[in-house]
C-alpha positions as CSV (number, residue, x, y, z in Angstrom):
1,X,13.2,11.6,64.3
2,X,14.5,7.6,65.1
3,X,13.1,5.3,68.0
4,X,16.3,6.8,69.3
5,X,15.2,10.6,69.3
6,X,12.1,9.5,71.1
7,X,13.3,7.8,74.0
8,X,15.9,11.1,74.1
9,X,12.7,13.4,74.1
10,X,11.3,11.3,77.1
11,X,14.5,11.2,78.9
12,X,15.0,14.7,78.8
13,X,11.4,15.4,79.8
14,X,11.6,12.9,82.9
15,X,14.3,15.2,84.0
16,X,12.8,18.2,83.6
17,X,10.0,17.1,85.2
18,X,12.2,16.6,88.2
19,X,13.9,19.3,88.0
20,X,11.1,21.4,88.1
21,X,9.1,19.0,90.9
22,X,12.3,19.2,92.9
23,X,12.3,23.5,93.2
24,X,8.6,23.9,93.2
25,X,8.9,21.4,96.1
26,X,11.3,23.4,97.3
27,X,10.0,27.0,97.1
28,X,6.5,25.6,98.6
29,X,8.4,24.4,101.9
30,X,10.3,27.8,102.4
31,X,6.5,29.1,102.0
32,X,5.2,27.3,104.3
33,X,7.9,28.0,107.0
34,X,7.2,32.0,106.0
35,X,3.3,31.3,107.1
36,X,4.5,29.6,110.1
37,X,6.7,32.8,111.2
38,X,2.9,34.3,109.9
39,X,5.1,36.1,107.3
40,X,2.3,36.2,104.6
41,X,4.2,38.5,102.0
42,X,6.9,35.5,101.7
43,X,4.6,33.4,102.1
44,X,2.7,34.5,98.2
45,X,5.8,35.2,96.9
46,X,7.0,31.7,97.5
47,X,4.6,28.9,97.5
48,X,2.5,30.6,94.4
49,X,5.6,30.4,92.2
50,X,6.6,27.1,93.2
51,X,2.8,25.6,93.0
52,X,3.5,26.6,89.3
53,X,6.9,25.3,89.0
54,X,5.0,22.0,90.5
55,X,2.5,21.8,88.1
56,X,4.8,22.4,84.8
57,X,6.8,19.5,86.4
58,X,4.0,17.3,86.9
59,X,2.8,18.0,83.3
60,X,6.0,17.6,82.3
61,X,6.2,13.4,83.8
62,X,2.7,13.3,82.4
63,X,3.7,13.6,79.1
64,X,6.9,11.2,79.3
65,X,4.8,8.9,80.9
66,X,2.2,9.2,78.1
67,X,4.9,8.5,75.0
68,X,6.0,5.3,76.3
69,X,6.1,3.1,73.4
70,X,5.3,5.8,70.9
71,X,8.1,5.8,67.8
72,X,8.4,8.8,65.2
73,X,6.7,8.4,62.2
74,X,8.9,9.6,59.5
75,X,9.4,6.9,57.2
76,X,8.4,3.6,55.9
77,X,9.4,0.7,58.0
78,X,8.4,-2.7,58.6
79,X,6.6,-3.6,62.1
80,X,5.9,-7.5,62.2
81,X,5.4,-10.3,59.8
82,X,2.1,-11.7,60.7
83,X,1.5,-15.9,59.3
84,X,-2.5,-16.4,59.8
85,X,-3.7,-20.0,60.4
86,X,-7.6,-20.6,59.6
87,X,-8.7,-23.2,62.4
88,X,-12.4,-23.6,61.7
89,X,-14.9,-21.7,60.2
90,X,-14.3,-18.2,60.4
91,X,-11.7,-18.6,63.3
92,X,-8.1,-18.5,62.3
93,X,-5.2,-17.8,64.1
94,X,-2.6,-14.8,64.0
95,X,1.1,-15.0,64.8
96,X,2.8,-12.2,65.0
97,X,6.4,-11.7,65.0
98,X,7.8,-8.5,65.2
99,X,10.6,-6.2,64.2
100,X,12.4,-6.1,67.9
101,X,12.6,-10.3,68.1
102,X,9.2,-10.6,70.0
103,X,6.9,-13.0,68.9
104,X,3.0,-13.2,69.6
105,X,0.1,-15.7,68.8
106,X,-3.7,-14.6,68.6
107,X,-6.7,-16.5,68.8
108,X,-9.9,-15.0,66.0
109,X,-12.9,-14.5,64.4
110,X,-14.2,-13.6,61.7
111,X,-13.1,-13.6,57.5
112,X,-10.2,-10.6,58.0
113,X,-7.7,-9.8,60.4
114,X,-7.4,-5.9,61.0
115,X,-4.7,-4.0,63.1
116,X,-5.3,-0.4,64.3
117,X,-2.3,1.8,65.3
118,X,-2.5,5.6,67.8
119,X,-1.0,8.3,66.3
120,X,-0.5,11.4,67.7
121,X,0.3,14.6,65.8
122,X,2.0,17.6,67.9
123,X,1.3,21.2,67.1
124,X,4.1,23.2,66.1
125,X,4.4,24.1,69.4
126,X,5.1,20.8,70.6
127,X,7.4,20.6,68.1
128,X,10.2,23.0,69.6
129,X,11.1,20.7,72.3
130,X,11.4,17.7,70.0
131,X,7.9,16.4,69.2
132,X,6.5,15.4,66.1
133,X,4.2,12.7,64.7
134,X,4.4,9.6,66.8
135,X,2.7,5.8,66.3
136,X,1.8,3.2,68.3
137,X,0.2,-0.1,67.7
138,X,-2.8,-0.3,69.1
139,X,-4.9,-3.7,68.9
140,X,-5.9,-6.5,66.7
141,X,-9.0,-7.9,66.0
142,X,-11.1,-10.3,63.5
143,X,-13.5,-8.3,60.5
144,X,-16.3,-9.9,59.1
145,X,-16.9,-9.4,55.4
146,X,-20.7,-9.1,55.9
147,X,-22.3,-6.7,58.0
148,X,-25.3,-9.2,59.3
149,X,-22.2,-11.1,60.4
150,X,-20.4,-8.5,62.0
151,X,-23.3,-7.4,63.9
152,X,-24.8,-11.1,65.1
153,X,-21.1,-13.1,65.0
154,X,-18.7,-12.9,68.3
155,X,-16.3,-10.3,68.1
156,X,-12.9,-10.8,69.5
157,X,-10.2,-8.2,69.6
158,X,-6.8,-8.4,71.7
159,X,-4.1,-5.2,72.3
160,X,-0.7,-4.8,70.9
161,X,0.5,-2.9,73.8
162,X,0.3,-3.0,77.0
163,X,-1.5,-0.4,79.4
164,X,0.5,3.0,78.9
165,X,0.9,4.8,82.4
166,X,-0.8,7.3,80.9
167,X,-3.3,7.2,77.7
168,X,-2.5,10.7,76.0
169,X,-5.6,9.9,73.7
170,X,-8.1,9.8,77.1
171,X,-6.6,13.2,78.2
172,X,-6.7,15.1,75.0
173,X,-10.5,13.4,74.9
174,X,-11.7,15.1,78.0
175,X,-9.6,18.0,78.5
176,X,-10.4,20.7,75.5
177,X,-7.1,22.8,76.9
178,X,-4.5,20.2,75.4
179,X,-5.6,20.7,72.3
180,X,-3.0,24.1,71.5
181,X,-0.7,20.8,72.7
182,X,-1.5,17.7,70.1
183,X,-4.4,15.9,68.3
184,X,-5.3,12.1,69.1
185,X,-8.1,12.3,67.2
186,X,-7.3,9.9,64.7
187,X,-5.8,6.5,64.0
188,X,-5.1,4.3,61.5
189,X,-6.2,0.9,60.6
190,X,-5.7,-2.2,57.4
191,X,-7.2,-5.5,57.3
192,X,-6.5,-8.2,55.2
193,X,-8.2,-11.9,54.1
194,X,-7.3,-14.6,57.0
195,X,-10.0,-17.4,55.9
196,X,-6.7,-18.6,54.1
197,X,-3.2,-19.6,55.1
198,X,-1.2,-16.7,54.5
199,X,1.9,-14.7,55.4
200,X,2.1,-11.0,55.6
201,X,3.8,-7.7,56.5
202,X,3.2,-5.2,58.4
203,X,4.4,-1.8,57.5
204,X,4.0,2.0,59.0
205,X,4.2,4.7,56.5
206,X,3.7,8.4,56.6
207,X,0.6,7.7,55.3
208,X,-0.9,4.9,58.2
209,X,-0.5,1.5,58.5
210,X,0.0,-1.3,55.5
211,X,-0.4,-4.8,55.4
212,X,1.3,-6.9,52.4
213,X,0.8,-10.1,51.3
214,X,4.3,-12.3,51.6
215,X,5.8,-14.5,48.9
């Protein structure tokens, strides 16, 4: 599935969410005009089914909210070519430009630069309406070799994305019912030497992220 099939999935799920939203709406107001007439029968018979019809669309722009930015993971492809700059002693600096034109510069510390990615993995039944493994970058941040460093040196650490409108990995952390739905339970993570001047690139695989040194 291509960046392409993504942004299809979420279009098609903003308008099913819509199109649910707009006759659960619906069904609650004829409900509520049943109570008035203190017709409780209709009243059931309406407003319960379109409470439910409400809720699957809300769910429903909840998770094409959530998969902005995601792309499929299916193949190798490169993400950015990062040049690091050292600037002083165990502070360099990273830019990065990436694969859509944008560019990027980061200030850190520390002997390594390290960039974590999100993925999400869908359950098969996910997977009948279009969803499988996604990625997202997720931050970058300076490594210290040494472990008495990394624990007593400043740590600095700057996102790749911005704030999603709504973080499917927070959801899946404190609701245990989403779990039938997807796992964002894992990520995936490389660092590299940045205490010299060096260019690299960054790549997503099946397997996670890599980062390769540059000629």
């Amino acid at each position: 599935m291509s960046e392409l099939d993504v942004a299809g999935t979420v279009d098609t799920l903003w308008l099913l969410a819509l199109a649910f939203a707009i006759v659960g709406l619906a069904a609650i107001l004829a409900g509520l005009g049943a109570l008035a007439r203190l017709r409780l029968g209709r009243f059931a018979l309406r407003s319960l089914p379109g409470a439910l019809l409400l809720a699957i669309g809300v769910l429903l722009g909840t998770l094409a909210g959530g998969l902005h930015g995601y792309r499929a993971l299916t193949q190798e492809e490169t993400i950015a070519q990062i040049t690091v700059e050292p600037v002083g002693e165990q502070r360099f600096e990273a830019h990065f430009r990436f694969a859509d034109g944008r560019e990027a510069r980061y200030e850190l510390a520390g002997d390594e630069i390290q960039v974590d990615a999100r993925i999400l993995k869908w359950k098969p039944f996910a997977n009948l309406i279009g969803l499988h493994t996604l990625w997202t970058l997720d931050r970058v941040s300076g490594r210290y070799r040494s472990l008495d460093d990394e624990r007593s040196h400043p740590r600095t650490v700057h996102p790749l994305q911005g704030d999603p409108m709504v973080d499917l990995f927070a959801l899946r952390r404190r609701f245990a019912s989403l779990a039938p739905l997807y796992d964002a339970e894992y990520g995936s993570a490389s660092f590299v030497p940045a205490d010299t001047a060096a260019r690299y690139e960054l790549r997503v695989s099946t397997t996670g992220l890599l980062i390769r040194p540059l000629a």
